[in-house]
PyMOL Python script that loads the backbone (N, CA, C, O; Angstrom):
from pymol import cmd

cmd.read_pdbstr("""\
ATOM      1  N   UNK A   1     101.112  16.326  58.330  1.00  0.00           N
ATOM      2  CA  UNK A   1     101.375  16.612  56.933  1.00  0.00           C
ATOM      3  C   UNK A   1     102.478  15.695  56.396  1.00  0.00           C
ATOM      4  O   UNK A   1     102.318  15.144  55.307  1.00  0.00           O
ATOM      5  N   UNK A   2     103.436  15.536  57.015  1.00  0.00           N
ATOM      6  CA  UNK A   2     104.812  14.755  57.029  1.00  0.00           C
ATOM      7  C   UNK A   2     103.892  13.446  56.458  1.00  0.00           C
ATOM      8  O   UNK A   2     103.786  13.092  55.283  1.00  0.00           O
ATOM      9  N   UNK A   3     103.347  12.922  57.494  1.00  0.00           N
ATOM     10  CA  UNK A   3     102.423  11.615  57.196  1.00  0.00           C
ATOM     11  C   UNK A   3     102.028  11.471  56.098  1.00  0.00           C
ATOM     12  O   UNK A   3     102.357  10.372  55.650  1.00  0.00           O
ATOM     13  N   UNK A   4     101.269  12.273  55.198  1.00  0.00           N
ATOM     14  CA  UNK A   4     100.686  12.329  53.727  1.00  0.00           C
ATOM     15  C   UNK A   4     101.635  11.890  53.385  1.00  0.00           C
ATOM     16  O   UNK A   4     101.850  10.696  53.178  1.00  0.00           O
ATOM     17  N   UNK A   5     102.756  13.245  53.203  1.00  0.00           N
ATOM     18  CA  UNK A   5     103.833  12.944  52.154  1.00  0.00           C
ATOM     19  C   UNK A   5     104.398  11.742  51.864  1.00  0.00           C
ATOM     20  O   UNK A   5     104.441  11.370  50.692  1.00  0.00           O
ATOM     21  N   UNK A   6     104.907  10.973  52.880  1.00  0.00           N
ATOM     22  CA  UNK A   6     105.568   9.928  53.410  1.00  0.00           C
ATOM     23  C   UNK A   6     104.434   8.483  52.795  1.00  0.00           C
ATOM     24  O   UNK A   6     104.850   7.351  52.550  1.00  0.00           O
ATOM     25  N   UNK A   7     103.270   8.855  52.688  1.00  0.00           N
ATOM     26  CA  UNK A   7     102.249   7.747  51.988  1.00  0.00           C
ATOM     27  C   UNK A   7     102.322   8.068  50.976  1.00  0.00           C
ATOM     28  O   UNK A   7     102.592   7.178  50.169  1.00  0.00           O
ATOM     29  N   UNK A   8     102.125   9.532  50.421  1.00  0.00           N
ATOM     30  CA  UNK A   8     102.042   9.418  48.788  1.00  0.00           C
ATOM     31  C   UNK A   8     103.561   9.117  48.001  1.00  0.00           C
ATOM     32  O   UNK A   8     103.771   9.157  46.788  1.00  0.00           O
ATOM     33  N   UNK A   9     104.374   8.857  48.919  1.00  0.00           N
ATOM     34  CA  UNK A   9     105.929   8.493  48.060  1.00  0.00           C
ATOM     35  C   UNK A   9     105.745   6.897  48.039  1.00  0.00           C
ATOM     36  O   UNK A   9     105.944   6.280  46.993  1.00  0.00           O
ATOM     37  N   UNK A  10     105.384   6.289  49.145  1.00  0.00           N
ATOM     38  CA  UNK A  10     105.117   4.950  49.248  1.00  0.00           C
ATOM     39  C   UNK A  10     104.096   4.334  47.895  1.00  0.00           C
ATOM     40  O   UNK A  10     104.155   3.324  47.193  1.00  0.00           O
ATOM     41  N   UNK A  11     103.334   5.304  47.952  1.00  0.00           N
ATOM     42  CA  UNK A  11     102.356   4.932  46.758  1.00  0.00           C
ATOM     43  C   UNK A  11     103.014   5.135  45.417  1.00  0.00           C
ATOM     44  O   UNK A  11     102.665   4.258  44.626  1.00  0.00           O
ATOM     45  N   UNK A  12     103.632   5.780  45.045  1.00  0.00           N
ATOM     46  CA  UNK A  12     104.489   6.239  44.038  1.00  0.00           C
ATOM     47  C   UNK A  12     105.423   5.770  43.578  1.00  0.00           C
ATOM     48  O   UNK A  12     105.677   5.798  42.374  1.00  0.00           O
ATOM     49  N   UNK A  13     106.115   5.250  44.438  1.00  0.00           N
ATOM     50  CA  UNK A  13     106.946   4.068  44.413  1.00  0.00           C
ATOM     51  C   UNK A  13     106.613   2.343  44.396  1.00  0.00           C
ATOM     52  O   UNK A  13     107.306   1.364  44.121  1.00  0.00           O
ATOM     53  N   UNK A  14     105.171   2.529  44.842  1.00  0.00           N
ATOM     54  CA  UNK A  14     104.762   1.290  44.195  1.00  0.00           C
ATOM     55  C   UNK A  14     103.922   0.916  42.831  1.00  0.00           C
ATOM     56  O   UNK A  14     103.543  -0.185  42.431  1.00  0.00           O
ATOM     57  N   UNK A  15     103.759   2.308  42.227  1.00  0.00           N
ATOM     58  CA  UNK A  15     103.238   2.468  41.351  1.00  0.00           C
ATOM     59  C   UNK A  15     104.615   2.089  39.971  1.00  0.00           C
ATOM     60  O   UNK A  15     104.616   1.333  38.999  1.00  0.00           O
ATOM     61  N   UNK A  16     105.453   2.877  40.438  1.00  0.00           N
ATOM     62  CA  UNK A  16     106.753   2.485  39.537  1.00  0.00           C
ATOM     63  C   UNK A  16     107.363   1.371  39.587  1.00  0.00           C
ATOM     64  O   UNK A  16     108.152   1.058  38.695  1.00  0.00           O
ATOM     65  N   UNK A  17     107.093   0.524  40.701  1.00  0.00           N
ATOM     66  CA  UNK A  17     106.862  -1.184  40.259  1.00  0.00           C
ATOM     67  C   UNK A  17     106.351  -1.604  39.672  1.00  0.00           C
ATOM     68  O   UNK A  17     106.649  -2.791  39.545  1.00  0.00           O
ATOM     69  N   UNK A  18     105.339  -1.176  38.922  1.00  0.00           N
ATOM     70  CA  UNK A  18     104.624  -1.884  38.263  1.00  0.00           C
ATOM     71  C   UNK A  18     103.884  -3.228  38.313  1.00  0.00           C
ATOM     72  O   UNK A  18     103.759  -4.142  37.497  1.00  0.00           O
ATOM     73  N   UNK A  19     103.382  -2.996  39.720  1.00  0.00           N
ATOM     74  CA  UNK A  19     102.712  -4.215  39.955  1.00  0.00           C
ATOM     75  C   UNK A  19     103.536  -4.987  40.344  1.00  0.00           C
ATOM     76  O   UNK A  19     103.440  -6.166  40.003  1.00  0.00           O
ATOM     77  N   UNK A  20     104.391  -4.639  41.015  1.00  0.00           N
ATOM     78  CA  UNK A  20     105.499  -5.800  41.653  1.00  0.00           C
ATOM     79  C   UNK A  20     106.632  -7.007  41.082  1.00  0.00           C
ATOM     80  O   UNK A  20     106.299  -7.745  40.155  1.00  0.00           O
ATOM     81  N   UNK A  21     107.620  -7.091  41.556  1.00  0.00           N
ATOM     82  CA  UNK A  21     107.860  -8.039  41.061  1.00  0.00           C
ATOM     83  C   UNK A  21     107.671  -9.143  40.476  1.00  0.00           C
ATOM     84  O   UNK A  21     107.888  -9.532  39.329  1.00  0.00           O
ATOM     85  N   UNK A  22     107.184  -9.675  41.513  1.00  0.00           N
ATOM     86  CA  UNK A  22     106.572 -10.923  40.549  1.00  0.00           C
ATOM     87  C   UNK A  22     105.844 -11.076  39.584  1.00  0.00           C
ATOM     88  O   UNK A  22     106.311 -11.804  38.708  1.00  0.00           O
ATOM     89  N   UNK A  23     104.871 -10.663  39.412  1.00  0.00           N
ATOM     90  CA  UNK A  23     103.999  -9.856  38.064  1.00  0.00           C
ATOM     91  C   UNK A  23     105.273  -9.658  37.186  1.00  0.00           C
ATOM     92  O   UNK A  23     105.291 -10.258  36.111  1.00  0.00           O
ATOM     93  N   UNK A  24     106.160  -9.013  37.470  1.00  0.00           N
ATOM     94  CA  UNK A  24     107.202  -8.323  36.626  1.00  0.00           C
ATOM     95  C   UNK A  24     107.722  -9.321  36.083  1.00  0.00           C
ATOM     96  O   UNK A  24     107.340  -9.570  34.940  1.00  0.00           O
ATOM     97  N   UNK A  25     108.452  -9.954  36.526  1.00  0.00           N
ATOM     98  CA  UNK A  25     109.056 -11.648  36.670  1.00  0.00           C
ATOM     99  C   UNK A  25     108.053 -12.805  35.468  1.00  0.00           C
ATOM    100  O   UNK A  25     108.387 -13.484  34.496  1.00  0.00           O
ATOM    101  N   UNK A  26     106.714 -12.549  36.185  1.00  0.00           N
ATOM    102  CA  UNK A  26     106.135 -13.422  35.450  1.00  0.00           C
ATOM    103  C   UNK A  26     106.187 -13.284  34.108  1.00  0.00           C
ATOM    104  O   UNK A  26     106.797 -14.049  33.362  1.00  0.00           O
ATOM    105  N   UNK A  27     105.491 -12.212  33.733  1.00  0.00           N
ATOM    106  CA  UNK A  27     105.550 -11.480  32.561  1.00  0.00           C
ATOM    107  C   UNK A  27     106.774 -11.732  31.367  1.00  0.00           C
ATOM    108  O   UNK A  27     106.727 -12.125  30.201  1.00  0.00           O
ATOM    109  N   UNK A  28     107.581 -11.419  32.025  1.00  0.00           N
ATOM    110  CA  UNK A  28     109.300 -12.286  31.749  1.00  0.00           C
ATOM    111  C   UNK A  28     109.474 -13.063  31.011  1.00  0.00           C
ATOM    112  O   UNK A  28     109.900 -13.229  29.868  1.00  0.00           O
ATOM    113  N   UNK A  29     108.837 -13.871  32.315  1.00  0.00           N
ATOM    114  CA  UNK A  29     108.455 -15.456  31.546  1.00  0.00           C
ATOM    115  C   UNK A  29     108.168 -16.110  30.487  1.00  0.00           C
ATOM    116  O   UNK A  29     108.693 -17.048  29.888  1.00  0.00           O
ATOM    117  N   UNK A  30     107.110 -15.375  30.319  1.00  0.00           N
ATOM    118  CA  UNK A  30     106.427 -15.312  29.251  1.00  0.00           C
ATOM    119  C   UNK A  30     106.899 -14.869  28.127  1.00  0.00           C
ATOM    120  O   UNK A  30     106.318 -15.113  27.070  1.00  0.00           O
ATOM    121  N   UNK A  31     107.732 -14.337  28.170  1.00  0.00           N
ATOM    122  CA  UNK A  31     108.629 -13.387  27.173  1.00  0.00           C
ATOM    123  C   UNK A  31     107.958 -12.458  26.359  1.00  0.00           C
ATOM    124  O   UNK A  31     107.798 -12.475  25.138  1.00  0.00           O
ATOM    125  N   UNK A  32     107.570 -11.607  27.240  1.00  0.00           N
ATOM    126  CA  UNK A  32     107.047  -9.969  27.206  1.00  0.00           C
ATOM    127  C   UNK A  32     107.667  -8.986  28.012  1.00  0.00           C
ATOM    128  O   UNK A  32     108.496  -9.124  28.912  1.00  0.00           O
ATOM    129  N   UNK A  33     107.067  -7.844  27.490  1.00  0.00           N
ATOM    130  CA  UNK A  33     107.510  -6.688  27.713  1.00  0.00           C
ATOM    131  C   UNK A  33     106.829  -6.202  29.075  1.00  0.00           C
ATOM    132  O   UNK A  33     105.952  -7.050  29.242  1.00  0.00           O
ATOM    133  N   UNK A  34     106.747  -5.250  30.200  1.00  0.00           N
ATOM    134  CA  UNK A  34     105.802  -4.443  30.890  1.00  0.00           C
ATOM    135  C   UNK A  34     105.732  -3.312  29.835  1.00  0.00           C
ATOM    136  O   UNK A  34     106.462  -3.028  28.886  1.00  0.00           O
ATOM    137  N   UNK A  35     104.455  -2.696  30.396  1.00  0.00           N
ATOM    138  CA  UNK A  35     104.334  -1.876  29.347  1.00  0.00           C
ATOM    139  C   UNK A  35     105.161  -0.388  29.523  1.00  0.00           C
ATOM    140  O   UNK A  35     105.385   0.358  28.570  1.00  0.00           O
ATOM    141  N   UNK A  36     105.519  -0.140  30.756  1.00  0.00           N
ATOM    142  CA  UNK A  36     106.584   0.794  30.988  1.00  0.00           C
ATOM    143  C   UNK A  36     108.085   0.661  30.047  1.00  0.00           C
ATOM    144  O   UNK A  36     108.861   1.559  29.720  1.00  0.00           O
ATOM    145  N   UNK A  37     108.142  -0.777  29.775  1.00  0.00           N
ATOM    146  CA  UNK A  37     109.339  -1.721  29.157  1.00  0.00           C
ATOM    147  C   UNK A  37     109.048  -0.982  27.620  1.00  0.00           C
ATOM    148  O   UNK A  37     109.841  -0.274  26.997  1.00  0.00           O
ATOM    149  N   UNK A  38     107.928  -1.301  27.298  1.00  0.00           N
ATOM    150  CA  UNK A  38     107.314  -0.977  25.466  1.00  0.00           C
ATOM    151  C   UNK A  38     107.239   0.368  25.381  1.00  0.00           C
ATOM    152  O   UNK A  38     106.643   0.842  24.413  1.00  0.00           O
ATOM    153  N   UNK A  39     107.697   1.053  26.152  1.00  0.00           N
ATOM    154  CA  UNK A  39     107.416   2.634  26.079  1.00  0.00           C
ATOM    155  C   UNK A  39     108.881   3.426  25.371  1.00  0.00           C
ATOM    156  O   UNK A  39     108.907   4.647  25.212  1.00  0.00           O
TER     157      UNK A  39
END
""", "prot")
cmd.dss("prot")
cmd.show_as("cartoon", "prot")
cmd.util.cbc("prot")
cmd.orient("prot")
């Protein structure tokens, strides 16, 4: 059970990356927002 938990935080937490850094970064770049950012 421990196991689940321990994946669905992993997942959850990569979900609140938003697609990762770099994506994040890129985006940047570009000089935009994420859309978590526009919220």
């Amino acid at each position: 059970m421990q196991r689940i938990i321990d994946e669905l935080e992993r997942k959850r937490a990569a979900a609140e990356e938003g697609g990762g850094r770099a994506r994040i970064e890129a985006q940047h770049g570009r000089g935009k927002l994420t859309a978590r950012e526009r919220i």
